[in-house]
N, C-alpha and C positions, 0 to 999 in steps of 0.2 A: 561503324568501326569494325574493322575484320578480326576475325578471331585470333588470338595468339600477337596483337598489334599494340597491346597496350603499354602503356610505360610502368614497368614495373618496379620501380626504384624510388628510396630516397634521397636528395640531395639538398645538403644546406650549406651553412658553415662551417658546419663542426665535422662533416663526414659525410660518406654518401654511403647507398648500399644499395644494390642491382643482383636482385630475385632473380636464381638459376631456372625458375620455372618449371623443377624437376617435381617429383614424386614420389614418395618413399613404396618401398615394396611389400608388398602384398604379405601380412603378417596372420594367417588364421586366427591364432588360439587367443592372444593377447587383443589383438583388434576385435574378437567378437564380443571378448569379455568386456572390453573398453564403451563398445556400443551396446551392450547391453545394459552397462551400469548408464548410459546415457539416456536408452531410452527406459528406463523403469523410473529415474526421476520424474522424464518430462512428463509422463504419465500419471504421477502421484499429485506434481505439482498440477496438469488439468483437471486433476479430478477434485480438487479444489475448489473449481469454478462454476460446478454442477448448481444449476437452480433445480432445488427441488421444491416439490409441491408438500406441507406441512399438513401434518393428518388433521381435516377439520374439526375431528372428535375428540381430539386429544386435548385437556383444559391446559392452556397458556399458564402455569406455574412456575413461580420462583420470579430471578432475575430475567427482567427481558429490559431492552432497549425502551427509551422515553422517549417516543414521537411527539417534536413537537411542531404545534402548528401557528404556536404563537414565544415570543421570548419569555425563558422563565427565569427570574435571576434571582438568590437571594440575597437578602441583604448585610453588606459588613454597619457592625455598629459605629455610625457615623451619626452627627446630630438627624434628629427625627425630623426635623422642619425641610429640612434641603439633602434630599435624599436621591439620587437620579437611579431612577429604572430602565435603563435604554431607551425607549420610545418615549417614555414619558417622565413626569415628575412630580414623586409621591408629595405630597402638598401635608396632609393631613397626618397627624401624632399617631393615631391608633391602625393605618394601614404603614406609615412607615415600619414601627415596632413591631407588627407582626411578619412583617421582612426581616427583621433584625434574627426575632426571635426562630422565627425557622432556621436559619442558619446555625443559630446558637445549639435550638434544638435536635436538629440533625448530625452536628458535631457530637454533641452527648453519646445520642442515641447509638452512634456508629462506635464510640470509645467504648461504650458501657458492653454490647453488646459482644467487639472484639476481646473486647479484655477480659469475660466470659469464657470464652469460645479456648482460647487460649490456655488458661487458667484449666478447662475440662482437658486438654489436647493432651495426648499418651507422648506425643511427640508435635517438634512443631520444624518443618522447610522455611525460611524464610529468602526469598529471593530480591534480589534490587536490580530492577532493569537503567540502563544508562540514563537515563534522564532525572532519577535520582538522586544522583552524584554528589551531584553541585548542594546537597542539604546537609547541614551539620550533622543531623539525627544520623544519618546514613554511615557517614564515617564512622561519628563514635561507636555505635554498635559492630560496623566491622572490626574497627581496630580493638573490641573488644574480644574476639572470638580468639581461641586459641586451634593449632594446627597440628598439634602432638596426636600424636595413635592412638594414645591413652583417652584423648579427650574425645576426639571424631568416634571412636566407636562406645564410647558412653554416654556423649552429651543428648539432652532429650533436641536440643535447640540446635538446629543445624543453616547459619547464613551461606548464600552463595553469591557473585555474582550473577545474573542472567545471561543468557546465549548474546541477545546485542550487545551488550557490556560489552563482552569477552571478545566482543567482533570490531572495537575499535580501540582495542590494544593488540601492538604486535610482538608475537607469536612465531617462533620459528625453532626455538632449541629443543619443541617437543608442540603436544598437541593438547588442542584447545578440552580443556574438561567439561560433560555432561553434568549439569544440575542434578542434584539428589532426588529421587525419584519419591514424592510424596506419597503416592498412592502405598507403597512398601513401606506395612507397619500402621496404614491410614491414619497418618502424620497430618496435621492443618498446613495449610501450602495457604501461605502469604506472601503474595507478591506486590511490589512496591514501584511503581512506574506505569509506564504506560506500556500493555502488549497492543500488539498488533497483528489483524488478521493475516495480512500479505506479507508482512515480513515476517510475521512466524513460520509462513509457508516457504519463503525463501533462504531461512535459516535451519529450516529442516528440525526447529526443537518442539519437543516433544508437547506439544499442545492439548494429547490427550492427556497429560496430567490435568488440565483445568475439568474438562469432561468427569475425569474419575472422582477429583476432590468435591466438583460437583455435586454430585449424583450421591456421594455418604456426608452433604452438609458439611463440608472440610472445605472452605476455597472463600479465602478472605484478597480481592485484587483492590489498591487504594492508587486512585489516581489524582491528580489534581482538582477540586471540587467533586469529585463522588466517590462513592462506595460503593463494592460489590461487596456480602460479607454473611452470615451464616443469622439468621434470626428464627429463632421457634424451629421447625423440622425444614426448612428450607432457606435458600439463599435469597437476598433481595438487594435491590439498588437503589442508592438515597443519593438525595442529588443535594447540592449546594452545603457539601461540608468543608471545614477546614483540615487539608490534606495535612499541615504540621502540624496540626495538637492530635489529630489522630494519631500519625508516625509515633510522637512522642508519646500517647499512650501506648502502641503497642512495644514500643520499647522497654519502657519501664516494665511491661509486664512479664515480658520476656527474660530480663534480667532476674525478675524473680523467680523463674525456671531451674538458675543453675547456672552450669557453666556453658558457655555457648561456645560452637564448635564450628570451626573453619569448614563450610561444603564442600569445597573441590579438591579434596585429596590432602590428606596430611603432608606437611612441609613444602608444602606448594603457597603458601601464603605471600613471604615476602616477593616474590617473583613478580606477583599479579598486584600489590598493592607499591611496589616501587614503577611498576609500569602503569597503574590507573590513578596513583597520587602523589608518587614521587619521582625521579629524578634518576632511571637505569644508567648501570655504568656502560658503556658504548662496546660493542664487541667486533671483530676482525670485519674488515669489506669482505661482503661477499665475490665470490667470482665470476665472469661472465657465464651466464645460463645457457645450460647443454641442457640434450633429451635425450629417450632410449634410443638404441637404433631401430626398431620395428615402429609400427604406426601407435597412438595410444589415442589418436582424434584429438581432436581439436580445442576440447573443451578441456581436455586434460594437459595439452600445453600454457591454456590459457589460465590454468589453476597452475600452473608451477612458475607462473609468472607473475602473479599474487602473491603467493611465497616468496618468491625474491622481493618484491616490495618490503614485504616485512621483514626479511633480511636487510634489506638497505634501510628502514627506519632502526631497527638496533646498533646497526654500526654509526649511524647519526641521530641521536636523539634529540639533537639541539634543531634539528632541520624537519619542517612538516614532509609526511610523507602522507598521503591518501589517498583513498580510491572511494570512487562513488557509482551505482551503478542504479538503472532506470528499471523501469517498467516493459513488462513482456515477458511471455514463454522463453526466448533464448537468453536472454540475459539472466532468467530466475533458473534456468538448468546450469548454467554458468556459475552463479550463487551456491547454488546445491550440491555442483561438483567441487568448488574452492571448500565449502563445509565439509563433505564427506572425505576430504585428506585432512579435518582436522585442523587444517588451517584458518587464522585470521581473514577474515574481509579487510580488514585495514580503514572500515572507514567511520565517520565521526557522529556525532549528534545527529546533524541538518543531514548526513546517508540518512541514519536509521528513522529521522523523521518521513523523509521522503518513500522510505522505503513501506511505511505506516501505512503513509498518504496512497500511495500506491498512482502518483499523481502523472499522467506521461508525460514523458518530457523535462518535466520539472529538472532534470540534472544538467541542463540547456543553462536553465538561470545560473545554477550554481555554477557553470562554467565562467558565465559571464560575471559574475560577482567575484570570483578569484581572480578573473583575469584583469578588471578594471578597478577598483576598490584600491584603492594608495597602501591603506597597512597591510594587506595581502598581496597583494603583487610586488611589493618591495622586500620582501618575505623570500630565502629562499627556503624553495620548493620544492615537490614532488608528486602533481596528482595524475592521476589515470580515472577517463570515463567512460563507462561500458555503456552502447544503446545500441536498441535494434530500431532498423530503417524507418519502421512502422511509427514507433515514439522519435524518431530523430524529422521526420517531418512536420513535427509540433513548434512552437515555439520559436520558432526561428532557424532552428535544425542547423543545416549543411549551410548554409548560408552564412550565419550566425557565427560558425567555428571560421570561414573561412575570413570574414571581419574581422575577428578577433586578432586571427593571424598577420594581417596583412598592419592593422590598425592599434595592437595593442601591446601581444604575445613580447614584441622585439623588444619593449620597456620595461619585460617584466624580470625577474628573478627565478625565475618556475620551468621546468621540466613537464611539458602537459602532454599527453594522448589519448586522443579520441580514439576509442573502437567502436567503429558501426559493424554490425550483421547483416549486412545483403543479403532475406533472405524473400525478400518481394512477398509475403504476404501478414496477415495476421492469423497467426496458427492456432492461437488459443480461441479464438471464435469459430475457428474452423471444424474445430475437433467436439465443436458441444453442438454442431449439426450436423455433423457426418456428414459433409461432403466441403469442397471448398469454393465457396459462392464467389463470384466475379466481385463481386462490390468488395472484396476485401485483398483482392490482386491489388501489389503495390509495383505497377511500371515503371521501373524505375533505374531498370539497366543501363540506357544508356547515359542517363545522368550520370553515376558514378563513372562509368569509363570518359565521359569527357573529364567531371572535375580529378579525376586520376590524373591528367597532365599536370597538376601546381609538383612543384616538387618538394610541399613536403605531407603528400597524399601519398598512398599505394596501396596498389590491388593486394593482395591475396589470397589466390583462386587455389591451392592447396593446402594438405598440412605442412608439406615441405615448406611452401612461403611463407607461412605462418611461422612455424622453427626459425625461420632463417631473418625475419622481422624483429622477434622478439629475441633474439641473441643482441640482436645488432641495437634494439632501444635499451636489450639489460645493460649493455658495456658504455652506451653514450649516460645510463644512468650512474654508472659506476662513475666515469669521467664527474660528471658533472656536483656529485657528492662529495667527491674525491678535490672540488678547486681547480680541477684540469679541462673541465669543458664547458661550453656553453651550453643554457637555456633553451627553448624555443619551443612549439606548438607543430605536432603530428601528427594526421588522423591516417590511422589504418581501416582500411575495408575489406573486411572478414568474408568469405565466401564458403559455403560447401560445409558449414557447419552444419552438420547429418542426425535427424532426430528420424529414429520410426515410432509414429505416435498414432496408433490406432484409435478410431472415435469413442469420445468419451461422453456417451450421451444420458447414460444413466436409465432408469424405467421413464419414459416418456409419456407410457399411458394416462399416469396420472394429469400430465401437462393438456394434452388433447382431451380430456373429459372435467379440468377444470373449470371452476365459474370463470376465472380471468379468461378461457379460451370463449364459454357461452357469450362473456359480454362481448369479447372483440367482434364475432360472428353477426350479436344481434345490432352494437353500435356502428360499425363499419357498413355492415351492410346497409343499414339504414342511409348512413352519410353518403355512400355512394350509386343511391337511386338518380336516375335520371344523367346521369353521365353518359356520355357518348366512349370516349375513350377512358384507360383508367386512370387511374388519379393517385398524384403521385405522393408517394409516402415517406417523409425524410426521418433519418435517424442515424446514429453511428453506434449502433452496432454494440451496443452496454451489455452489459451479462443481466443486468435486472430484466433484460426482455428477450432475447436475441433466439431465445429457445422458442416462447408462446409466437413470437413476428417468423421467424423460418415455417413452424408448422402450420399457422393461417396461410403465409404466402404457398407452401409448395401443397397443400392437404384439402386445404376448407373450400366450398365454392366460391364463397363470399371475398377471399383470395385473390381471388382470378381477376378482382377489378380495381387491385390495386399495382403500381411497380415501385419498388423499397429503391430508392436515393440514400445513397448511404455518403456520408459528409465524413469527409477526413478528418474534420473534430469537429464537437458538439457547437462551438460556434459556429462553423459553416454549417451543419443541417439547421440549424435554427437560424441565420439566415438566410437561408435560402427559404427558408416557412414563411419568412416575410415579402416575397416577393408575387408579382401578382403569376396567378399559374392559368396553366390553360385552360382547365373552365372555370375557376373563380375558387376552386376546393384543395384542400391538400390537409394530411393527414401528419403530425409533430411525434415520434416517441421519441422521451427526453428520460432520464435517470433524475432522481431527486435530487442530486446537486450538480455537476457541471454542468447540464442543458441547462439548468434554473438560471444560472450563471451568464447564459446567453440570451436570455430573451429578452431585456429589454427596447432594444433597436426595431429587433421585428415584431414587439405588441406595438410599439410607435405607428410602423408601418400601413397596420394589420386594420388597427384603429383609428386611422385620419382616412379623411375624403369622404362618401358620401354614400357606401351600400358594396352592394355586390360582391363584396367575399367572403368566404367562410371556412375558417379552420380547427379541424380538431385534434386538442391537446392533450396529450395522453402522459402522464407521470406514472415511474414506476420504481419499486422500494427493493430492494434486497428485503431475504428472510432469515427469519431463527431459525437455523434448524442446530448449529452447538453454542455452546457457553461464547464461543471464541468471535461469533457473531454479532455480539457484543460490544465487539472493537473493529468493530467493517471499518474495510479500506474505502475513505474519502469522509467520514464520520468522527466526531469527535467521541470520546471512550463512553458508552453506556447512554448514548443520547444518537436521535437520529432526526435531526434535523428537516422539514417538511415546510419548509416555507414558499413554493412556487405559485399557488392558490395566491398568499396574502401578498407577493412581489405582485401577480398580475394584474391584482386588483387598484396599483398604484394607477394603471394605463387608463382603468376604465371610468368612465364618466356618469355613465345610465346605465340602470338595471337591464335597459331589452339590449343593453349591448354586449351583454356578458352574460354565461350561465357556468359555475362550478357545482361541481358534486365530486365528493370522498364514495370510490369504490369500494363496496364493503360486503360484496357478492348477496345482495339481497335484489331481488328481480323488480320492485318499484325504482332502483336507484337507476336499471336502466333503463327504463319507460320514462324518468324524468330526462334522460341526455337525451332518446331520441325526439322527445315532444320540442326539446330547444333545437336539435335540428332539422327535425320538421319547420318549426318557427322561423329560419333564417338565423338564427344568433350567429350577428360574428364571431367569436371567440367562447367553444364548449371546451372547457379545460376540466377534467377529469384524475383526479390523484385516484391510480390505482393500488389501493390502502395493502402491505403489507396482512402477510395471515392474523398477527396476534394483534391488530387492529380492527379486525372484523367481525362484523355481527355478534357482539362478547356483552354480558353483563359484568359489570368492575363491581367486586361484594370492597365492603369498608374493612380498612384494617387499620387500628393503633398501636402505637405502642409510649405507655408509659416512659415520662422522663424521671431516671431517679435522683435524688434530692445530691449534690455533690457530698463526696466525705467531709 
């Protein structure tokens, strides 16, 4: 298709709009400032993504994450005879009850110990992230707090909402308040929900309070069945507690503090509690959405268009308004810039879960569940989805939306728009190895310019198009809020959104003289003797490896004799592992949970018929290196789940047909993987153990349950 040929316009029922194609003019002082505040995010938020290497010297203390490699559940007090532990079932009175009683026990432990901690505290933050809410505890204690001047600058006890909270309530007659700073006063900071590493990074809040409250034994976080929480001179995490008699003891104890004081600013209270549990009175429609006249980029039209969402949720409060936005570098600078004016995100629970999860794609489903589902799509509505290319070709993607539209959208009740980022590659893997590897080019130009002819598709290849877009969906939204227009399903394609992101590659050294680099060296190369050609090595590109797999492939000799296939998602590289390759060998890195997620079909494969192939499987873990590691994205809060070993072992039948081993940088562990591939083993799966897994002596620790009052 020729340049300048594309169909730039919308057209439906309700209105059309036909893109002037112009460009706004050339603004020095504001446009630099614009792209600067643009590129200093994107660069804080990659640096993020930095795998570092964790000093082996340094002894693993306090709280660290619970790798498990088998289910560990405790038990609720249910009769002792008929007791189900996931896998199995406790049969016997004295292994039941000691299920029972750990539960029992570590609820204690965790009440006695906060309510301690508390009780010592010169002051106490106490925070509630959204997923809280919904708990009685929760409320009463807020609606306990008072908002007076008098009280905020006396009270030792200061509640807040959290930054996600505050991110799905709207927000427009002023700007969203920062949580009280624990660290000031070294105040105990209890938080009450679930954080999140990726979406704390997309929220931009201030995570190194967890770090600081850390580090002076100040930092109680209570999520659903665990605890992170202060015992003896250090922090630790207890698993299988009950999160409402904890809440409820730290409440009471709180109360017994004094008087408790509203966090976010005096006389700001009713505002934020009529909009998170009550019932705001409705304020003026906003007007059709203008911009400056000089450039301000892209990303700052697209944050003032956030803002009008939340202007349209106050003047309609009876009517859902949301936005949900995916996974990626552009989408998380997008995030960063609607935060940094202070504005609401506007979006709901199942966002800020996803946003946790840090899951690609995932806003694909939730497209799909708004738009088919009877009590939501008869609903009206208002959402907006933000994805970049990269995560919109998951899941069903471009395809999926254009379904929806054709098949569903015209039944619904709902105002929907897709925003994709054409920005053809994956930036944030790009920038943690300094250069931009082909395997992460996303070809995909002329797709979008064909599906650009639906008309209710359009380009926009400037900011001007962009401006002149989003005037024209603020006013059909205004209409449609308003009774006066219709419904229907949008997708805008964003182009020329401008990040200068210099590589963010951190000290490397360490990476190139790690054991993970010595085993790759010694196992790889072993596996790839006797090969004619190299052999091909599938993966997609995870941040748990994508630094030690760059520097083997472009650095090491051992390198030379492999070429990286890199799978548009971990399902495809681990099918393709299943398939027979050209000399009978191929090489799997998977992350611990989505490749896990995929391998069934191809051990099937892997493992029927009668010899002659051999593949090796490589698992790799994210590390501790802050508090906030804790709550890794894809991970449930203070546990890190390792189950690809005992999933594999579902496939296999005979011992000589399988060999596992846990990496744990000890040099017999890799004499045992090469001797199986020397042996022929079909299937050498290797979990490459995280640092605060490796080669460690675990000393015993108790702790006393005290006698109830």
């Amino acid at each position: 298709m020729a340049p300048g040929s594309l169909k730039r316009k919308f057209q439906d029922d309700d209105g059309a709009l036909e893109l002037s194609g112009q460009d706004l003019a050339q603004d020095g002082s504001s446009e630099g400032d614009a792209q600067k505040r643009t590129d200093n995010l994107a660069k804080a938020i990659a640096m993020e993504h930095l795998h570092e290497v964790p000093d082996i010297h340094r002894p693993f203390v306090g709280a660290q994450p619970k790798l498990l490699k088998m289910p560990t559940i405790a038990g609720n007090d249910v009769p002792c005879c008929m007791m189900r532990c996931n896998f199995r079932m406790i049969e016997t009175q004295s292994e039941s009850t000691a299920l029972v009683k750990e539960s029992y026990r570590a609820t204690r432990v965790a009440c006695q110990s906060i309510k301690l901690a508390i009780k010592n505290a010169d002051g106490v933050v106490v925070v509630f992230a959204q997923d809280s809410s919904g708990c009685k505890a929760t409320k009463a204690l807020i609606e306990a707090t008072s908002d007076s001047k008098d009280v905020c600058e006396q009270a030792k006890v200061h509640v807040a909402l959290a930054s996600d909270w505050q991110h799905t309530l709207p927000i427009a007659e002023c700007k969203l308040r920062s949580v009280p700073m624990a660290a000031e006063g070294h105040r105990l900071l209890i938080y009450i929900g679930t954080p999140g590493k990726y979406a704390t990074m997309c929220m931009r809040s201030d995570h190194g309070q967890f770090d600081e409250a850390y580090k002076a034994n100040k930092l109680v976080v209570l999520c659903k069945g665990v605890c992170m929480l202060p015992i003896g001179t250090q922090a630790q995490n207890i698993l299988g507690i009950d999160e409402e008699e904890v809440l409820k003891a730290i409440c009471f104890e709180l109360r017994e503090k004094g008087p408790l004081a509203w966090g976010l600013g005096a006389d700001t209270k009713t505002m934020y509690m009529q909009k998170a549990f009550g019932y705001p009175k409705a304020l003026p429609m906003p007007t059709q959405l203008t911009f400056a006249k000089g450039r301000t980029g892209g990303f700052a039209c697209l944050a003032d268009y956030v803002k009008f969402t939340n202007s349209i949720k106050l003047a309609s409060p009876e009517m859902t308004v949301k936005n949900y936005y995916d996974t990626g570098l552009t989408v998380s600078v997008l995030m960063a810039t609607v935060v940094s004016e202070g504005v609401s995100l506007l979006t709901d629970g199942d966002g800020l879960a996803m946003l946790r999860d840090a899951s690609i794609g995932h806003i694909i489903s939730k497209l799909n569940q708004v738009t088919t589902v009877e009590q939501f799509k008869q609903k009206k509505s208002v959402y907006n989805f933000f994805i970049g290319d990269g995560a919109c070709r998951l899941n069903g993607g471009t395809e999926l939306i254009l379904h929806l539209m054709e098949g569903h959208a015209p039944a619904t009740d709902a105002l929907t728009t897709v925003f994709l980022f054409n920005n053809k590659a994956w930036a944030i893997e790009d920038n943690l190895v300094a250069t931009k590897e082909k395997e992460h080019v996303l070809y995909n130009t002329q797709f979008y310019d064909v599906i650009a002819e639906h008309q209710r598709i359009c380009i926009c290849e400037t900011e001007q198009d962009l401006r002149e877009a989003l005037t024209y969906l603020s006013e059909k939204t205004i209409k449609f809020a308003s009774g006066q227009g219709k419904g229907g399903m949008h997708m805008v394609v964003v182009r020329g959104l401008k990040m200068n992101l210099p590589p963010v590659i951190g000290d490397i050294d360490p990476i190139r003289k790690s054991k993970e680099m010595q085993f790759m060296r010694a196992v790889l190369g072993t596996f790839s003797k006797g090969c004619e050609s190299r052999v091909p090595l599938y993966g997609c590109s995870a941040f748990e490896y994508i630094q030690y797999l760059h520097f083997f492939l472009e650095e090491m000799p051992e390198g030379k004799k492999y070429q990286y296939i890199c799978g548009r998602t971990d399902i495809q590289a681990a099918h393709m592992m299943g398939f027979h390759q050209p000399e009978g060998k191929c090489v799997l890195f998977i992350n611990d949970v989505y490749g896990i997620n995929s391998l069934g079909e191809s051990l099937r494969f892997l493992l029927s018929g009668f010899g002659g192939r051999q593949v090796l499987l490589m698992v790799w873990h994210p590390s501790v290196l802050k508090v906030i590691d804790n709550f890794h994205l894809h991970r449930p809060p203070m546990v890190w789940p390792s189950l690809g070993p005992h999933l594999a072992k579902y496939y296999v039948r005979k011992e000589s047909d399988a060999f596992f081993a846990d990496f744990d940088g000890e040099s017999r562990t890799t004499e045992r993987v090469q001797s199986a591939i020397e042996a022929g083993t079909p299937l050498v799966m290797v979990n490459v153990m995280p640092q605060q897994e490796c080669n460690y002596v675990q000393l015993d620790a108790r702790i006393k349950v005290k006698d109830e009052d």
